[in-house]
C-alpha positions in Angstrom: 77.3 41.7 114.8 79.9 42.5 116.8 82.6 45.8 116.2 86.1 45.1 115.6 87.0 46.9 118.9 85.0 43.9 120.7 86.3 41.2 118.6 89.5 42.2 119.3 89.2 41.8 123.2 87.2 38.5 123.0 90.4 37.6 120.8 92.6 38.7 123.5 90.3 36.6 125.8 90.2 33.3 124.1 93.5 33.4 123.2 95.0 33.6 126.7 92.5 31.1 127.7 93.2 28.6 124.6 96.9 28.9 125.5 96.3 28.9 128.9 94.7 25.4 128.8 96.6 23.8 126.4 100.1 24.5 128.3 97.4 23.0 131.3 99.2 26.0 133.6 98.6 29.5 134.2 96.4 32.6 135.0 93.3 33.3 133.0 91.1 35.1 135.4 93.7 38.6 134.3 93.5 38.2 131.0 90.0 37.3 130.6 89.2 40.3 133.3 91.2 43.3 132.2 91.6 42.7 128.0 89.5 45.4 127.5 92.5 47.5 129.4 95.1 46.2 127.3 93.1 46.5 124.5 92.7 50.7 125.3 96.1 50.9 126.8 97.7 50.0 123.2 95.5 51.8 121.3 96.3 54.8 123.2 100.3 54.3 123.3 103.1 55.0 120.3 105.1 51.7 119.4 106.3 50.6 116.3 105.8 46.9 116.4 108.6 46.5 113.7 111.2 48.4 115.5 110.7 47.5 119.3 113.7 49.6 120.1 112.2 52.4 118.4 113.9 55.4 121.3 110.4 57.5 121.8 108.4 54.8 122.2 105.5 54.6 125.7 106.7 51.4 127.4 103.9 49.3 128.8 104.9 46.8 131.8 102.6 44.3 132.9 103.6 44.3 136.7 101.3 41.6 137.4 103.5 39.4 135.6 101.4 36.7 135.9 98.7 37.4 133.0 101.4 37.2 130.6 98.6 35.7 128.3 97.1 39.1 128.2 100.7 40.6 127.2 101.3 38.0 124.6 97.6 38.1 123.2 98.3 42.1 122.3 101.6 41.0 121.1 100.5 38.4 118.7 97.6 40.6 117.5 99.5 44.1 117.5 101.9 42.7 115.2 105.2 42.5 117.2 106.4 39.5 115.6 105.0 36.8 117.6 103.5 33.8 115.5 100.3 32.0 116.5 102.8 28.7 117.1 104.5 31.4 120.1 100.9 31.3 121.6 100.2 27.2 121.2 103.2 27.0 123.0 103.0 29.0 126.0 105.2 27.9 129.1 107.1 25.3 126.9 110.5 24.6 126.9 112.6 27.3 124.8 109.7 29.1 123.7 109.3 33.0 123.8 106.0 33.1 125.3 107.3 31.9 129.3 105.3 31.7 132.1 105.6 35.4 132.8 107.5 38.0 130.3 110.6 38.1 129.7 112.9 40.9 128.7 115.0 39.8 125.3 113.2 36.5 125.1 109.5 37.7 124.0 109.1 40.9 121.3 108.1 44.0 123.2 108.6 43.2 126.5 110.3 46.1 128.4 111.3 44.2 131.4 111.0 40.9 133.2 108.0 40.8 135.5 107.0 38.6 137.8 107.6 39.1 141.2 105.0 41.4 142.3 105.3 44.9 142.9 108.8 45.0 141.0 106.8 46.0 137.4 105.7 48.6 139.3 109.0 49.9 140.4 110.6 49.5 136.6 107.9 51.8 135.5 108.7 54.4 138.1 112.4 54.1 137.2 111.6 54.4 133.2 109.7 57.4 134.1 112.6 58.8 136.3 115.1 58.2 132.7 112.6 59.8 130.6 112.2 62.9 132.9 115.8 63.5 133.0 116.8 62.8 129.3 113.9 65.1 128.6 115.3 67.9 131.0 118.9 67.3 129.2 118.1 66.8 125.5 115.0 68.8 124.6 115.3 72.4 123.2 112.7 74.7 121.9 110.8 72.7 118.8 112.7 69.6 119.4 110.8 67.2 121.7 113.5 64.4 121.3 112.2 62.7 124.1 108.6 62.8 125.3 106.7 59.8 125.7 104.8 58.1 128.4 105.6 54.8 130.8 102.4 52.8 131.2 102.2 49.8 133.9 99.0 47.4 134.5 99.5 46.3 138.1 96.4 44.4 140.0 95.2 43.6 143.5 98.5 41.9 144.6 101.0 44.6 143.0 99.0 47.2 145.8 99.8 45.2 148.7 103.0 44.5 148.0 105.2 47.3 149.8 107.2 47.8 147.1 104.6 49.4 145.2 104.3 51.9 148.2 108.0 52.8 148.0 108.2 53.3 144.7 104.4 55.6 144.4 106.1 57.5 146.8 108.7 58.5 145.6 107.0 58.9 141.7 104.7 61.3 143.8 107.7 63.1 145.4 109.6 63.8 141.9 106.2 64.7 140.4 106.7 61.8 137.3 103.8 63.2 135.4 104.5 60.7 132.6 103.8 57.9 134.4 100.3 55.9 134.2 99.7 52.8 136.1 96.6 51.4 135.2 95.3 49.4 138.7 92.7 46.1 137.5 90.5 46.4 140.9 88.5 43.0 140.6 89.0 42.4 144.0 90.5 38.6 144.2 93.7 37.3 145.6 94.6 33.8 145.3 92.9 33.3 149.1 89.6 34.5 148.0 87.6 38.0 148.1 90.8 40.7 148.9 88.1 42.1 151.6 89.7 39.5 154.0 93.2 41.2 154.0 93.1 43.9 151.7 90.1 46.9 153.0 91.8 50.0 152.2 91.4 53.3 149.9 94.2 52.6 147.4 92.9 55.7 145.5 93.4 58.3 148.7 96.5 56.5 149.5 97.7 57.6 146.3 95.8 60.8 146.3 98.1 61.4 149.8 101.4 60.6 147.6 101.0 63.4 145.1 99.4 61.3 142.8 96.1 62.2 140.3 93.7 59.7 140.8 90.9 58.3 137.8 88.5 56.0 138.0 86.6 53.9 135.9 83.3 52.2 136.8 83.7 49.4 134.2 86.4 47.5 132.5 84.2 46.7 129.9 83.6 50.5 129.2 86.2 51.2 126.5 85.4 54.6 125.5 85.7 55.6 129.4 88.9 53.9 129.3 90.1 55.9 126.8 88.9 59.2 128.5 90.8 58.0 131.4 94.1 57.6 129.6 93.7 61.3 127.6 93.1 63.1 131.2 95.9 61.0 133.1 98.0 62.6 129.8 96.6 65.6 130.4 97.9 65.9 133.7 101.8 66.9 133.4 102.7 67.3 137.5 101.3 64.0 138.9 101.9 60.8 138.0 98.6 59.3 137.5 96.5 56.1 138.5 93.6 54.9 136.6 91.4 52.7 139.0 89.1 50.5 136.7 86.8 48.0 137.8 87.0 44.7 136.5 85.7 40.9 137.0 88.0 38.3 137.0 87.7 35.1 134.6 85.0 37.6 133.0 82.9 35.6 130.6 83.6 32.0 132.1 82.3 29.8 134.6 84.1 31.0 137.3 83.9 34.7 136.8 84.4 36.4 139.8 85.7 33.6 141.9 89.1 33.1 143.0 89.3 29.5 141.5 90.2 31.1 138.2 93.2 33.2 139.3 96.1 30.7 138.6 94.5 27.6 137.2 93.0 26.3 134.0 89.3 27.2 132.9 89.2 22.9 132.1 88.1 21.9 128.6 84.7 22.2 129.0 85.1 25.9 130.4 86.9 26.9 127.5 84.0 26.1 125.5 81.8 27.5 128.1 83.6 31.0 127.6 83.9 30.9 123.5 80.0 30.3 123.6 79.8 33.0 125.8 81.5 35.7 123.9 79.5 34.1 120.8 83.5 33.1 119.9 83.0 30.7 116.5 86.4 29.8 115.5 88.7 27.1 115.7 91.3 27.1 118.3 94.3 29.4 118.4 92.0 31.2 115.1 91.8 35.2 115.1 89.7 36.6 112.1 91.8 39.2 109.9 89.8 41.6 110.5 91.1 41.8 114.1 95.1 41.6 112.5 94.3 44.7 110.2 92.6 46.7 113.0 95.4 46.3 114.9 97.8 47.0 112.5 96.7 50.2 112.5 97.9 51.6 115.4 101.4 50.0 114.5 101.7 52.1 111.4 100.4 54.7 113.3 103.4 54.1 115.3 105.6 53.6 112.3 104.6 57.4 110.8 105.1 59.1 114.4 108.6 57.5 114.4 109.2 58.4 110.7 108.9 62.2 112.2 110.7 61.1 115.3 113.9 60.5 112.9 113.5 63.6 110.8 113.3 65.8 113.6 116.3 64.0 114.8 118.1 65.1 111.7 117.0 68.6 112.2 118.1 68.7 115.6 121.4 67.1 114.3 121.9 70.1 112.2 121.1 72.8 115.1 122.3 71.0 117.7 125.1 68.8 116.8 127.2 68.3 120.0 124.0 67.4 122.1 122.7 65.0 118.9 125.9 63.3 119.5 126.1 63.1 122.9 122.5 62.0 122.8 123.6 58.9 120.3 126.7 58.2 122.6 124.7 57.9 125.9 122.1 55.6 123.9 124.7 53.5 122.8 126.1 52.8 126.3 129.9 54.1 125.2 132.9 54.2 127.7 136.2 55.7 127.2 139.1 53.4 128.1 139.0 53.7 131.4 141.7 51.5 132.6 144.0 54.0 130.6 143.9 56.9 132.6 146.5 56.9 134.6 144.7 59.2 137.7 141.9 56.6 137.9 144.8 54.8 139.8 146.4 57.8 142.1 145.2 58.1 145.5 146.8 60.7 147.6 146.1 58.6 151.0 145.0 55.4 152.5 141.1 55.6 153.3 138.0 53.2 153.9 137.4 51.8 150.6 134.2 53.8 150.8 136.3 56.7 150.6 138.6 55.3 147.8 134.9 54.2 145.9 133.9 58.1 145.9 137.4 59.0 144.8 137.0 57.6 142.0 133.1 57.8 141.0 134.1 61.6 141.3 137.0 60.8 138.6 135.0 58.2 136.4 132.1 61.2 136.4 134.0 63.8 134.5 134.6 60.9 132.1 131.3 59.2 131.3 128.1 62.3 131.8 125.6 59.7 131.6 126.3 57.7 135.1 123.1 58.7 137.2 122.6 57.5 140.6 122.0 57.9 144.8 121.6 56.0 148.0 118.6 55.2 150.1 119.0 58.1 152.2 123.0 57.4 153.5 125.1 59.2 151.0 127.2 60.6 153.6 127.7 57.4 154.8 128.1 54.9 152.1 129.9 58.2 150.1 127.7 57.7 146.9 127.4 61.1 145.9 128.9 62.8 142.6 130.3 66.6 143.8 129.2 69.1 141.2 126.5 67.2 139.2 123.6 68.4 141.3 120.3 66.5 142.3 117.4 65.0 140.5 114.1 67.1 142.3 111.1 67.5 141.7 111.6 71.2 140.2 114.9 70.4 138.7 115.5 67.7 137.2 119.1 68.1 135.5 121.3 66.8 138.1 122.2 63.1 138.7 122.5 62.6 142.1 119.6 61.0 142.8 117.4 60.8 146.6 115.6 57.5 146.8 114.7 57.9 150.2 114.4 55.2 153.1 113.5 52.7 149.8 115.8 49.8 149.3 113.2 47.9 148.1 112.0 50.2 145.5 115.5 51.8 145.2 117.2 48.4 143.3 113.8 48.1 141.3 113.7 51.6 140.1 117.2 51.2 138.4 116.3 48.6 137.0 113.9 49.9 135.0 116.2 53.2 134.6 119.0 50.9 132.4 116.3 49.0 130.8 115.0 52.4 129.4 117.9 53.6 128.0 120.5 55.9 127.7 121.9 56.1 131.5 124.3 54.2 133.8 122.7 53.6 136.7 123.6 52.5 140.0 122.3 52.6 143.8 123.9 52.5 147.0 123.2 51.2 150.7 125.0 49.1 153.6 125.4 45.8 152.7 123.5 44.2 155.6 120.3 46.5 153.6 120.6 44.6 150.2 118.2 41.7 151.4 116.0 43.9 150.8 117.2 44.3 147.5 118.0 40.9 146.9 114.6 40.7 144.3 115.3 43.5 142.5 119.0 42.4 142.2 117.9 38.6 141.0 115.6 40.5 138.2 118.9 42.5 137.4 120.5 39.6 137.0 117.9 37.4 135.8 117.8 40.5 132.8 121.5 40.6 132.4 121.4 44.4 133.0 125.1 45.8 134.1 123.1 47.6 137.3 126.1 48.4 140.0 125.1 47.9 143.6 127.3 49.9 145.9 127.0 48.7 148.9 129.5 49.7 152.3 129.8 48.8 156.3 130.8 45.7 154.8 131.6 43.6 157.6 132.3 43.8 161.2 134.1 47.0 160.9 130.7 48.1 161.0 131.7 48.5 164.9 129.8 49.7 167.6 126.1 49.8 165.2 126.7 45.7 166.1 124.8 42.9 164.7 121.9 43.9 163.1 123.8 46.3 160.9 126.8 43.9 161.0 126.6 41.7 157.0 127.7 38.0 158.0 126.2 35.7 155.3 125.7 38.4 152.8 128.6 37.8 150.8 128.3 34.4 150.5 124.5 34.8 149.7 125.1 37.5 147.1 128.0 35.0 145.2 125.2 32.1 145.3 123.4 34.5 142.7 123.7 33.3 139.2 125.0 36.1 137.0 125.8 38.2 139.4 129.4 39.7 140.3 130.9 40.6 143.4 133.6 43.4 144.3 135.3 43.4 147.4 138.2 45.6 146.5 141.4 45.5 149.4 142.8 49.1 148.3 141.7 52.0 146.7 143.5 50.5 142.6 141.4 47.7 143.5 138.1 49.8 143.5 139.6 51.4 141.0 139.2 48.1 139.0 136.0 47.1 140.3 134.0 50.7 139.5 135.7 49.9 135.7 134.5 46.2 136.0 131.1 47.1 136.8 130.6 50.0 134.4 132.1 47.6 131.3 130.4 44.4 132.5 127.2 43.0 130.8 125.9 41.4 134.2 124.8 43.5 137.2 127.1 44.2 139.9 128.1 44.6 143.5 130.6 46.7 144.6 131.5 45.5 148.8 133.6 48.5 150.5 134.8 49.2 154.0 133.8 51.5 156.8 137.3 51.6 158.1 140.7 52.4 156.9 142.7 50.0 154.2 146.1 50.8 153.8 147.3 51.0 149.9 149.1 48.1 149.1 152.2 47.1 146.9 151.1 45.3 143.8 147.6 46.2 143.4 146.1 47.1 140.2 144.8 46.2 137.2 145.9 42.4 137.8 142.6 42.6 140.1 140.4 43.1 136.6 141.2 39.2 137.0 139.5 39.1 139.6 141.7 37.3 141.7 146.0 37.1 141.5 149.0 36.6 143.1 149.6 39.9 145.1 152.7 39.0 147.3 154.4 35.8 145.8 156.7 33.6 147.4 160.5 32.8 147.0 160.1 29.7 146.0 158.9 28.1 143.0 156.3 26.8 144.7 155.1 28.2 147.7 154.5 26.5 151.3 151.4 27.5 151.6 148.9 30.4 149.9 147.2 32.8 151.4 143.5 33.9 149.8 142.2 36.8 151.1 139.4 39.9 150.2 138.5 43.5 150.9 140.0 44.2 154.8 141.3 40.9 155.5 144.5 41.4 152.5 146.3 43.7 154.6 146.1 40.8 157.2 147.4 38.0 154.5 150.3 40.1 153.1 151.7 40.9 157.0 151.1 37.3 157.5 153.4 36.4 155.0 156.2 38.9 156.5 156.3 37.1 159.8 155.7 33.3 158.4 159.3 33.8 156.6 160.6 33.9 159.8 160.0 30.7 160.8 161.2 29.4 157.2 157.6 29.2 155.7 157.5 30.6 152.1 153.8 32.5 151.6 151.9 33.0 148.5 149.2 36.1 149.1 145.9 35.7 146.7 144.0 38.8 146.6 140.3 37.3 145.4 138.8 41.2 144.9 136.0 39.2 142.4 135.0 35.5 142.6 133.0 35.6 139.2 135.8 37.7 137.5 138.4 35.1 138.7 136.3 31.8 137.8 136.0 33.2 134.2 139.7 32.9 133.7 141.1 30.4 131.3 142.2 27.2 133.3 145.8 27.7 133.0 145.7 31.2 134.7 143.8 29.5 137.6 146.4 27.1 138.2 149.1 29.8 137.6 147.3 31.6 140.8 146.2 28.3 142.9 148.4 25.8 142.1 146.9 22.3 142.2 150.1 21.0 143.8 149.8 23.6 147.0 147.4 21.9 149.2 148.1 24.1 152.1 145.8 27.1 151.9 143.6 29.8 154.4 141.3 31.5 153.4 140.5 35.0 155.2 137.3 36.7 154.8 135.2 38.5 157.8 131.9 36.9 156.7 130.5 33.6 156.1 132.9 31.0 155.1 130.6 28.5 153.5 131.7 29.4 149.6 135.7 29.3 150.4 135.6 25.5 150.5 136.1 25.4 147.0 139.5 27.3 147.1 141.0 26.2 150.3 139.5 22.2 149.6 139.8 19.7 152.6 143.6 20.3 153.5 142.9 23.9 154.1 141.3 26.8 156.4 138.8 29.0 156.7 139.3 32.2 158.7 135.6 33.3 159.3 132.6 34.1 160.6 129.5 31.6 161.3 128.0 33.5 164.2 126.4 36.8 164.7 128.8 40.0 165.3 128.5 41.6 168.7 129.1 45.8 169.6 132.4 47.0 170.5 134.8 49.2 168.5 135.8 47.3 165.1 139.5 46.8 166.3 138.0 45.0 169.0 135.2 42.7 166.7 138.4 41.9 165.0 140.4 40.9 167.5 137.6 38.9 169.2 136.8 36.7 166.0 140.2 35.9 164.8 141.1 38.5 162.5 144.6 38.9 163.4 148.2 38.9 161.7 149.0 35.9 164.3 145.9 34.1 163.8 146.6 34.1 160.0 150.4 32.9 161.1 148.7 30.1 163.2 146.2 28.4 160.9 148.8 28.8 157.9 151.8 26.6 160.3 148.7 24.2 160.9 148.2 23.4 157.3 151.8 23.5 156.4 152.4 20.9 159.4 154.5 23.0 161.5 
């Protein structure tokens, strides 16, 4: 007869393959494979499947997003609210259990996976919050926050060069709380990974600063278990457990690729139950398995029981750090709009230079904002004076060094916010965030409030020329559902979009200049609208309006000085945020654009594919749809149309004059 430890991972196994066949889509060979992992990694983790939010809590990601069944069997059977109709209706319409996990639709899941390699980088940037918190909350006797970030990544999470990135760096800031459990069964889709995939992931690690473990045999539960103690053990290095493991183990098609991403067929799921001596009807789990698990939960629910009394305690010794530490949890601002030098700028500057103006300010005002760039502070002017840096031997400051790691750079925020208690955000030049772009999708995907400061954004770049040029970026980064877009013209226009960001529930992008924007009359918070009438005209309805963003509203509003002498009355739009402005109520919009005003330019040095909307078929587009070139900026400018009379020209053509 078998234990309960067994019967438990032969539940995890039929389940995920029962669910797996009825939906007629998904991954089994994972979840049949590596159960006994998830079985060990639970066991050996603090949760409190009642109170998912629980603060000192291990987080477990499942970076190989793909065997969701295996995170949804351990789920169901560990009690985190998940009913056995979740599991019959696995990647259905509306249901919690989707095709891979998602953050605030399925119970327990820290973070939507999916994309591989990204889990990965989530678990890094977890580990990265819970270092820091640590370093700023604990005190003698009062280990607030102390818990561990497990990940379970496989075969295709290694090659993936986001996973290098991001072991790198976990290696480099010594994240000795980090675990990622690697299922080695060696199968990719293709076939046998010995075809593309030959390597020593264990000394490539080793090389990073990392503690290497391995384990012979999935199946071996107790040397699972020994793994996870010594990878706790080990407080420097963040640690990798290699385990062994066949795929579709149990089935007709263990071991072969043919069982990676497709069902095990009717007949195969019968094949397996008899295998595993399984005798019970579909979708049935003997109680014996729910109380066994529900061990560990109360487990869970005493350890947080202590949590919250040492929590009073510490109120009582500590009480301006217990609220401070409540206050950062709870994501509180101060009214930022209200204070009045958020606004003052003592001279005009690239909006870079405005943007660290006033992340300097907005720093002395909210203690929790953490952040860096991808090794061009100096440039992209992302760094906070006076906080210090987050290293490897210290980690109380909050200027953080990702390194030459864009990829890994937008992941590991990610998974910073989704931990809890800090404001993240990273920087780069904007021609660099395609190689953000996943990481930003998940943000937004998650509905995270992640801020993306991103600079060089346009020609200005100058003389670096077009491969560090962004052309189509803006356009592309609008096309992204949920995600919103700053390109401020002044510095009480980043002003607004650093407060936009930091209130906003979605992630977002902050766009700034290399060179020099003059402050302009009439900025201010009207641009928390996201777009508004700047410079109006005389009349009561204007000739013609004038949209413009970031660099090119300097160009619009001297446009309008020199149209008014040949007797055409300008309206000048600054559009600093697309998403802010299409949230407006209807009547605002047509307050701003007019229906009736069918003469309109847009000016934008970028792509000019998403201004159609605003200008519609009676209006102009002042743009870029080629490659930049390198020369000076002035120059790039003056070669692709961005000039005070070019405005002049394409806003007489739509008037008709």
């Amino acid at each position: 007869m078998k234990d309960v430890k067994q019967l438990t991972i032969d539940a995890i196994r039929v389940l995920s393959a029962e669910a797996i066949q009825k939906a007629n889509s998904g991954h089994p060979g994972m979840p049949l494979g590596a159960a006994p992992i998830g079985y060990a990694t639970f066991t050996n983790m603090t949760f409190n499947p009642k109170d998912t939010a629980f603060d000192n809590r291990d987080r477990f990601v499942l970076s190989a997003g793909h065997a969701s069944m295996l995170d949804y069997s351990l789920y169901y059977l560990f009690g985190f609210g998940l009913k056995k109709e979740d599991i019959m209706n696995f990647r259905q319409l509306g249901s919690r259990t989707a095709g891979h996990p998602e953050y605030r639709v399925c119970p327990g899941v820290e973070t939507s996976t999916g994309p591989l390699g990204q889990g990965i980088a989530n678990a890094v940037g977890m580990a990265m919050a819970e270092n820091y918190l640590a370093t700023k909350f604990n005190k003698d006797g009062f280990p607030i926050v102390d818990h561990y970030t497990f990940a379970l990544c496989g075969d295709g999470c290694m090659q993936e060069g986001i996973e290098n990135e991001a072991a790198s760096l976990a290696g480099a800031l010594k994240l000795g709380k980090l675990i990622v459990i690697y299922d080695d069964n060696d199968v990719t889709i293709e076939g046998s990974t010995d075809i593309t995939f030959n390597e020593d992931v264990g000394k490539r690690h080793e090389a990073m600063g990392w503690q290497v473990i391995k384990v012979k045999d999935a199946n071996d539960v107790m040397a699972l278990n020994r793994a996870i103690k010594k990878a706790k053990a080990e407080t420097e290095k963040p640690s990798l457990i290699i385990v062994k493991s066949t795929i579709g183990y149990g089935s007709h098609l263990a071991g072969k690729a043919a069982c990676h991403g497709a069902p095990l067929g009717e007949e195969g799921v019968k094949q397996l139950k008899e295998t595993l001596g399984w005798d019970y009807a579909p979708f049935e789990v003997p109680e014996e398995v729910f109380k066994h698990c529900k061990k560990f939960g109360n487990k869970g629910k005493r350890v947080q029981k202590a949590w919250k009394a040492m929590f009073k305690a510490y109120e009582e010794a500590y009480p301006e750090l217990a609220k401070e530490y409540i206050a950062w949890k709870k994501r509180e601002l101060p009214d930022l709009a209200s204070i009045e030098d958020l606004w003052k700028f003592e001279k005009d500057d690239a909006s870079r230079g405005y943007s660290n103006t006033v992340l300097n300010k907005i720093a002395g005002y909210v203690p929790n904002l953490i952040g860096g760039s991808a090794d061009l502070a100096p440039a992209n002017k992302s760094n906070m004076k006076g906080r210090g840096d987050f290293l490897p031997e210290d980690k109380t400051g909050s200027n953080i060094h990702f390194g030459i790691r864009e990829h890994a750079m937008a992941a590991i925020v990610n998974g910073m916010y989704l931990h809890g208690g800090l404001i993240p955000y990273c920087a780069t030049f904007a021609v660099f965030s395609d190689y953000m772009k996943n990481a930003m999708r998940m943000s937004a995907i998650m509905e995270i409030p992640v801020i993306y400061l991103l600079s060089h954004d346009s020609i200005g770049v100058g003389e670096d020329g077009p491969t560090h040029q962004p052309i189509e970026h803006l356009a592309g980064l609008r096309a992204m559902p949920g995600l919103k877009v700053y390109r401020p013209a002044d510095g009480r226009e980043t002003t607004a979009a650093w407060i936009g960001a930091l209130k906003g529930e979605e992630p977002s992008c902050i766009v700034v200049s290399r060179q020099t924007l003059p402050m302009l009359e009439g900025t201010g918070a009207n641009a928390f609208k996201g777009g508004y009438v700047l410079c109006d005209s005389e009349k009561k309805t204007p000739d013609v309006i004038l949209i413009a963003t970031g660099s090119e509203v300097s160009l619009a509003v001297n446009a309008k000085k020199e149209l008014i002498k040949d007797g055409i009355d300008a309206r000048v739009v600054s559009m600093p945020c697309v998403e802010e402005f299409e949230k407006q109520s209807a009547k605002y919009k047509e307050s701003v654009l007019p229906k009736s005003v069918r003469a309109r330019v847009a000016v934008e040095a970028g792509a000019t594919m998403c201004w159609d909307k605003y200008v519609g078929f009676d209006g102009k587009v002042i743009g870029i749809n080629t490659f930049g070139a390198s020369a000076p900026a002035k120059q790039l400018f003056e070669k692709f149309g961005f000039t005070v009379d070019n405005v002049v020209k394409a806003a007489k053509e739509v008037v008709g004059k």
